[in-house]
C-alpha positions in Angstrom: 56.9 2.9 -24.5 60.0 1.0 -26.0 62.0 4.5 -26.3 61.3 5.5 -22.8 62.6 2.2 -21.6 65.6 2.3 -23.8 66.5 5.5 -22.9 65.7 4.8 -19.1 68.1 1.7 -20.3 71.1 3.8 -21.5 70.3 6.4 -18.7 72.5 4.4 -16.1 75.9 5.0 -17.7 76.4 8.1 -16.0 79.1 9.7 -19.0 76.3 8.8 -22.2 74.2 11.1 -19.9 76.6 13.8 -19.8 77.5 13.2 -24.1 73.7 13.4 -24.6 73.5 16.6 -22.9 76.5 18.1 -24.8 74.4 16.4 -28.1 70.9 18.2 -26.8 72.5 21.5 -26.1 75.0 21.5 -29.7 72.0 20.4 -32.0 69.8 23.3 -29.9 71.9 25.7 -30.9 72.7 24.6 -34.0 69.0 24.8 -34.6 69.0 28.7 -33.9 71.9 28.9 -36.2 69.9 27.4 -39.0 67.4 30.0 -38.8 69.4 32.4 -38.8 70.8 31.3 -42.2 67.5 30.8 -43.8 66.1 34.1 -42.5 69.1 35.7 -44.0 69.8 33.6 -47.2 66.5 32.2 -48.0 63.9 34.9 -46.5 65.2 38.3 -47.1 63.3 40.9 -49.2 65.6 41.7 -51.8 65.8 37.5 -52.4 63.5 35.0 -54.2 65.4 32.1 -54.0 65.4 29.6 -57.0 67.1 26.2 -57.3 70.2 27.5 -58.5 70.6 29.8 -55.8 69.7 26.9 -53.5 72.2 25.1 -54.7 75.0 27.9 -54.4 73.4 28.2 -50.7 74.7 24.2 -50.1 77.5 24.2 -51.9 79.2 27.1 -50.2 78.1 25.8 -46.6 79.0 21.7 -47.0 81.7 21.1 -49.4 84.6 23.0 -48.4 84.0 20.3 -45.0 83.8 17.4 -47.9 87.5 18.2 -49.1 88.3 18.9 -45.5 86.8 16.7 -43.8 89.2 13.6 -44.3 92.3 15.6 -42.4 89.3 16.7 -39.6 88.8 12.7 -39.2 92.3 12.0 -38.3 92.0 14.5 -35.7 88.8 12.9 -34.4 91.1 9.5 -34.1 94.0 11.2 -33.2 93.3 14.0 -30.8 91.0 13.6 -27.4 87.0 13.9 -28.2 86.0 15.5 -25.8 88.6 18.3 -26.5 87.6 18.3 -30.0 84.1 18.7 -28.7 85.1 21.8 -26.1 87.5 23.5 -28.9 84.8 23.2 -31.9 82.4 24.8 -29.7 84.3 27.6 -28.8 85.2 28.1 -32.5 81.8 27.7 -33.3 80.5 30.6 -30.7 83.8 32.8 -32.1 82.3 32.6 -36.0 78.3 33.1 -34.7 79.5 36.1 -32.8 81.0 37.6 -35.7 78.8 37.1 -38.1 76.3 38.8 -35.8 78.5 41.9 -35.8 79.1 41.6 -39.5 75.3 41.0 -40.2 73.9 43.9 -37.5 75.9 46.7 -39.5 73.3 45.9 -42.8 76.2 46.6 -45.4 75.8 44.7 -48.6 78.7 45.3 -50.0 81.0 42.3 -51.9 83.3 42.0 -49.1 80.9 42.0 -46.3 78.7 39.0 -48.4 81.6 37.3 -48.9 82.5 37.5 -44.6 78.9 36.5 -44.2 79.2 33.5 -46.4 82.9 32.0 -45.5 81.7 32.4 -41.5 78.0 30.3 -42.4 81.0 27.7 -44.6 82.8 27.2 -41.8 80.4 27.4 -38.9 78.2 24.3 -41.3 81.6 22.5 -41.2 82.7 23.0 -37.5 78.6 21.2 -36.9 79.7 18.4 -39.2 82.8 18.0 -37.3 80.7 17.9 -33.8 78.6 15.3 -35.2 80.7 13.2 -36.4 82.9 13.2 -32.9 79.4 12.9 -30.7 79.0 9.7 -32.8 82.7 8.4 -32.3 82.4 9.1 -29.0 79.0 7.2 -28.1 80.3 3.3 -27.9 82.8 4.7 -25.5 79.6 5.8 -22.9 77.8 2.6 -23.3 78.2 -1.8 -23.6 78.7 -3.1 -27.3 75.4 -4.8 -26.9 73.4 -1.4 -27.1 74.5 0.3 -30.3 70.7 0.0 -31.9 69.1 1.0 -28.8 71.4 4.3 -28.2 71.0 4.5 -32.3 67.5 4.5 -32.0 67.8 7.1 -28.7 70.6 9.8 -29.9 69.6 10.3 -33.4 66.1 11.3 -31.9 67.2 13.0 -28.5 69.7 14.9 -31.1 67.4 16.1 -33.6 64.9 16.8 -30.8 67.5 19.0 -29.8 67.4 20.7 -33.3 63.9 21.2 -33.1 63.6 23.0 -30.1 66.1 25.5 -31.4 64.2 26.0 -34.7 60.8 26.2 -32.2 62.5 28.4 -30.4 64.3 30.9 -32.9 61.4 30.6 -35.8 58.6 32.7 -33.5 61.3 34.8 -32.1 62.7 36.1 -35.8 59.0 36.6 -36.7 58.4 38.6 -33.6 61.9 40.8 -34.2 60.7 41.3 -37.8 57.9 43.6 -36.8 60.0 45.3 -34.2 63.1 45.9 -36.3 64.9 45.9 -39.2 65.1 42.2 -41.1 68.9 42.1 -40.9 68.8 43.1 -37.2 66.6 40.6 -36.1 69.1 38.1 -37.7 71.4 39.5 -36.1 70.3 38.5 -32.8 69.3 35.0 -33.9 73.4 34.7 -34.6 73.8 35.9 -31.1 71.7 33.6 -29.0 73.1 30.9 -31.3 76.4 32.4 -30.3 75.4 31.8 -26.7 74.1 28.0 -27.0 77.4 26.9 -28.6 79.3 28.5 -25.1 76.9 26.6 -23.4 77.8 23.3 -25.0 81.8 24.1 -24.4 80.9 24.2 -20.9 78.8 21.2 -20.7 81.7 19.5 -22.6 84.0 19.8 -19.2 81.9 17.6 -17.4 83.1 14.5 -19.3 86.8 13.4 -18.9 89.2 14.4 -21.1 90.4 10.7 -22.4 87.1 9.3 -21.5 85.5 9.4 -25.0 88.7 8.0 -26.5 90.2 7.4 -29.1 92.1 4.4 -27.2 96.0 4.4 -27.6 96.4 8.0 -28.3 99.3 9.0 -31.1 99.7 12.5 -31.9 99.6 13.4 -35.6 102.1 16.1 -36.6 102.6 15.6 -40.2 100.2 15.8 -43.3 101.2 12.9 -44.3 100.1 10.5 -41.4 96.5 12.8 -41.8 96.8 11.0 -45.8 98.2 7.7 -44.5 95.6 7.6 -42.1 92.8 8.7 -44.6 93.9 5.3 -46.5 94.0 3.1 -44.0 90.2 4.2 -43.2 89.2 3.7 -46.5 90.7 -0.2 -46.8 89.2 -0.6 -43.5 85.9 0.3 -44.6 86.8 -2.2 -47.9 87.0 -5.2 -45.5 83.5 -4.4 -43.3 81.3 -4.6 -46.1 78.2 -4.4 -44.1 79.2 -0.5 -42.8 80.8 0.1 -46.6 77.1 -0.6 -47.9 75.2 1.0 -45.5 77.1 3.8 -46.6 76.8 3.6 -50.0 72.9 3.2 -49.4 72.4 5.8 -47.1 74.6 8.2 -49.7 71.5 7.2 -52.5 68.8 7.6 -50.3 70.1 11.0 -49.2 70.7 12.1 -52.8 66.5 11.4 -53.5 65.8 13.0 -50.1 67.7 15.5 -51.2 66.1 17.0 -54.2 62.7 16.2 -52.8 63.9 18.8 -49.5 65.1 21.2 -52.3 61.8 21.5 -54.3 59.9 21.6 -50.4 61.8 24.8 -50.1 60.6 26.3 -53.4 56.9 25.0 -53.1 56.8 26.7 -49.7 58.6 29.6 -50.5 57.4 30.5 -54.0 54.6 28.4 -54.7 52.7 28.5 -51.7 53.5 32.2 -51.0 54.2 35.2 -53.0 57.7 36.7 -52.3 56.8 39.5 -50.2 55.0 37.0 -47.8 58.2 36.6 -46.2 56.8 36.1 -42.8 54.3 33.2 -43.7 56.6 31.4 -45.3 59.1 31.1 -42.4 56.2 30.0 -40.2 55.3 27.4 -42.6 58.7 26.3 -43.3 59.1 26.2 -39.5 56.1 24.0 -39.4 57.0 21.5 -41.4 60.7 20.6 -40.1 58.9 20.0 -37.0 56.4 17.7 -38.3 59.6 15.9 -40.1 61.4 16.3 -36.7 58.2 14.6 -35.4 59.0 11.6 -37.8 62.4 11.0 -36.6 61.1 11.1 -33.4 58.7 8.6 -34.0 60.9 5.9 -35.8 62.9 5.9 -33.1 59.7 4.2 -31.2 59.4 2.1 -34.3 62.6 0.9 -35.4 64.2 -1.1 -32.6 61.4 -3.2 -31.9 61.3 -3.7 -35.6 64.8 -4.1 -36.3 65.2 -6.8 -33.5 62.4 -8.7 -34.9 63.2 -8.3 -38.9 66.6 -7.4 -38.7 68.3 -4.5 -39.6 68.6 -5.7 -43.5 65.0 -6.2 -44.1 64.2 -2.6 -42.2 65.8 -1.0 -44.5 64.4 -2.4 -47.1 61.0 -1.6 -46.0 62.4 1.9 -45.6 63.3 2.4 -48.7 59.9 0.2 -49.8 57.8 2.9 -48.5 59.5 5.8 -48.9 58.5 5.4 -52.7 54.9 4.9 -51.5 55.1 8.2 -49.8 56.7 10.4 -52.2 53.7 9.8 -54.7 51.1 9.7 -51.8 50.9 12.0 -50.5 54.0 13.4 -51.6 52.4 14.4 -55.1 49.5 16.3 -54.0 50.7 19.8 -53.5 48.8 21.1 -50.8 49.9 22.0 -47.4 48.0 19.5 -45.2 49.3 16.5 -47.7 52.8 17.8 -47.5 52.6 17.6 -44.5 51.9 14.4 -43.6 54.7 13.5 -46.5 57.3 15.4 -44.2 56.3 13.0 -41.5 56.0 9.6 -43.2 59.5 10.6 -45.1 61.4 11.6 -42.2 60.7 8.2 -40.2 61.7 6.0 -42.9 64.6 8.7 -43.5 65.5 8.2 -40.3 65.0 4.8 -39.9 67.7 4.0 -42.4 69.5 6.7 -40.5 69.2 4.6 -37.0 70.2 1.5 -39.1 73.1 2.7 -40.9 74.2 4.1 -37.4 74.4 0.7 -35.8 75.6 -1.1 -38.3 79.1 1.6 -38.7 79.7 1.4 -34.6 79.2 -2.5 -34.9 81.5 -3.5 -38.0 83.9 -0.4 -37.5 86.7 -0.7 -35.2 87.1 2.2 -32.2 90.4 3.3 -34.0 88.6 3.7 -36.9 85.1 4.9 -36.5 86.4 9.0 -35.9 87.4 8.8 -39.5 84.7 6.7 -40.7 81.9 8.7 -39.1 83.5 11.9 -40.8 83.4 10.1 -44.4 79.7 9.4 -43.3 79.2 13.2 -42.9 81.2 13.7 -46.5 78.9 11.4 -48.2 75.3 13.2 -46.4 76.9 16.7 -47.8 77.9 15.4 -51.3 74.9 13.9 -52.2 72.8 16.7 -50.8 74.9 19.1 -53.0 74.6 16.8 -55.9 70.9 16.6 -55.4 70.8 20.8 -55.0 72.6 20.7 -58.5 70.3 18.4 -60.2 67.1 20.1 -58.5 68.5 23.1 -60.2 68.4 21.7 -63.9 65.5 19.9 -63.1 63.2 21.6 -60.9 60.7 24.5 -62.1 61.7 27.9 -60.2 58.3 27.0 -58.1 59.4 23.6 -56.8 56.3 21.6 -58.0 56.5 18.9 -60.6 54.5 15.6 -60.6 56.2 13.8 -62.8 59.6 14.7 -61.2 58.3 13.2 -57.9 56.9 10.1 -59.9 61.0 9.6 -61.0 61.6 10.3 -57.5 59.4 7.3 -56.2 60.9 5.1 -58.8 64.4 6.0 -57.7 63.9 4.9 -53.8 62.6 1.7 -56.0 65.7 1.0 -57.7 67.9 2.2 -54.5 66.4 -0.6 -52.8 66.3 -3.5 -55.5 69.7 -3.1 -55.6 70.3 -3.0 -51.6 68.6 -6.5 -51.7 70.1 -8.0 -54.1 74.1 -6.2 -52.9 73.1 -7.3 -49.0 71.9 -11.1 -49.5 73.7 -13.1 -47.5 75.4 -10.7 -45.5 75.2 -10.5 -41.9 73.8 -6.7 -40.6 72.7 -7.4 -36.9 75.3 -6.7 -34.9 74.2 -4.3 -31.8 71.0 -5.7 -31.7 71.3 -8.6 -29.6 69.9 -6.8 -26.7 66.8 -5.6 -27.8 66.1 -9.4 -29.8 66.2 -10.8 -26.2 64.1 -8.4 -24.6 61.5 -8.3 -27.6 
């Protein structure tokens, strides 16, 4: 199997190991903490969530990191990783453990909402923050030639991660829920969340402190080197136009992805179930991210051996090719077993684009670069999903299902990549992949 050999590949460097741990136990609990939100935001009694409130939900939790996250990628290039990675979990387990305190005393009141909700804004935002310094870290654990086969290896092992922690914490909420009040059995979601992100702090100690870079250290004390800094990203970015459109491609595909993850919410939790079926709708909910987790798995198995025979351009084209194919069928047939299968097919081209992308930033994007570049990745994933919140809430009926919205849909992952072919001709995208081209 071509992602057990990769991984038995990437396996030998003794500190990706240890960053893949740190990744597996992060994303784990990071997992829990998503649950936790849901169950409280999305799943409570007193709530029937609607696209508007959906989009509230998102914009509270990812853009206050969208207008910090520029300063928090100068740190990244600035500061050591694997401290960032140690301090951000510790941080991370502070904010959980309070908002399990706040969330255990069930007060509603203004104050205690508005607690809840700035801890979940910046607990989303510290995750961001990891992510984006696991990925700045990884070319510093591994040999320039395997960027598409640790691309194809993290962004599974990673989300893996994430899915044990939503198949963990989804059947223990549901079994709290009979055997407690709602906002106590949220509570100790937040708590064994609080508990994973300690974990990952720990695990963080087992790597060096300068071993994950950046190279050439130089402290930043002034918020205008964080600006300057910002800049020079940003022209770098100009001058590697592969990584600049791979950027701006991912950013549209995420936008469509986007309102079609909104609208799954609503079929599943308003459509599918009446709003007292609070229970049924967080195990179906639960199902279906792991049958999309099940699809990132799976491109990982698919796209390297793909992507060294085609070449990273004309993957992504077939991504993008077939994710219009999906969203009508069997995207458009509302029905759970159909959606289902939807969930799959759409989360391996998702994250097939994903595992391109990926490669293509850590081979066009120099180390001294790639903390801030990787953070402006994350800004453009959390614009364009709030964007696409937004737009699901003017367009989307308060039950999520539309036909003819998921017809535009289709038509949109169309146009995304008719103008990806035309922008990329001629450009050169297959950097990192040398490695697996020989061995295929």
């Amino acid at each position: 199997m071509e992602f057990v050999r990769s991984l038995r590949r990437l396996w030998r460097h003794r500190y990706f190991r240890r960053l893949l741990v740190v990744r597996v136990a992060i994303q784990s609990s990071d997992g829990v903490l998503q649950v936790a939100l849901a169950a409280y935001v999305l799943f409570s009694p007193e709530r029937q969530p609607d696209a508007v409130s959906i989009a509230i939900v998102l914009a509270i939790t990812l853009l206050p990191f969208s207008i910090l996250g520029p300063f928090a990628a100068v740190v990244i290039d600035r500061v050591s990783r694997r401290q960032v990675l140690l301090v951000a979990n510790l941080a991370r387990a502070a904010v959980a453990l309070g908002l399990a305190v706040l969330i255990a005393t069930g007060l509603q009141t203004v104050a205690v909402e508005l607690l809840i909700y700035g801890g979940l804004l910046l607990a989303m935002s510290l995750n961001r923050f990891l992510l984006a310094a696991l990925s700045a870290s990884l070319p510093h654990t591994i040999d320039p030639d395997e960027y598409l086969v640790a691309n194809a290896v993290v962004p599974t092992v990673g989300p893996a991660g994430l899915l044990i922690g939503v198949a963990v914490a989804t059947p223990v909420r549901l079994v709290l829920g009979h055997a407690m009040p709602d906002y106590r059995a949220n509570a100790v979601l937040f708590l064994i969340a609080t508990a994973g992100f300690v974990v990952s702090a720990v695990l963080a100690l087992s790597i060096p402190r300068r071993q994950l870079g950046p190279d050439g250290l130089t402290p930043t004390t002034r918020a205008r080197d964080v600006v300057t800094g910002l800049v020079e990203a940003v022209s770098h970015l100009r001058r590697q136009r592969p990584a600049s459109l791979g950027l701006r491609t991912i950013g549209a595909h995420r936008l469509i992805h986007g309102i079609v993850t909104v609208a799954t919410i609503l079929v599943y939790r308003n459509y599918f179930h009446r709003p007292d079926q609070i229970d049924a709708a967080i195990a179906d909910l639960g199902l279906l991210v792991v049958i999309t987790g099940a699809g990132f798995v799976f491109a990982s198995v698919l796209t390297p051996p793909m992507s060294a025979r085609l070449g990273l351009r004309s993957t992504m084209i077939i991504c993008l090719l077939t994710s219009a194919v999906f969203q009508v069928v069997p995207g458009a047939i509302y029905a759970r077993i159909p959606l289902m299968i939807a969930a799959f097919l759409l989360g391996l081209t998702a994250q097939g684009i994903k595992i391109c992308v990926d490669t293509v930033v850590q081979a066009h994007v120099d180390d001294e670069f790639k903390g801030r570049v990787f953070v402006i990745y994350d800004i453009i994933f959390n614009v364009a999903l709030v964007t696409a919140a937004v737009i699901g809430a003017v367009i989307l009926p308060a039950n999520g299902k539309s036909v003819m919205i998921i017809i535009i849909l289709a038509i949109c992952y169309l146009l995304v990549a008719l103008w990806f072919t035309s922008a990329s001709r001629g450009m050169s995208m297959n950097e990192g992949t040398e490695s697996l081209r020989a061995a295929s």
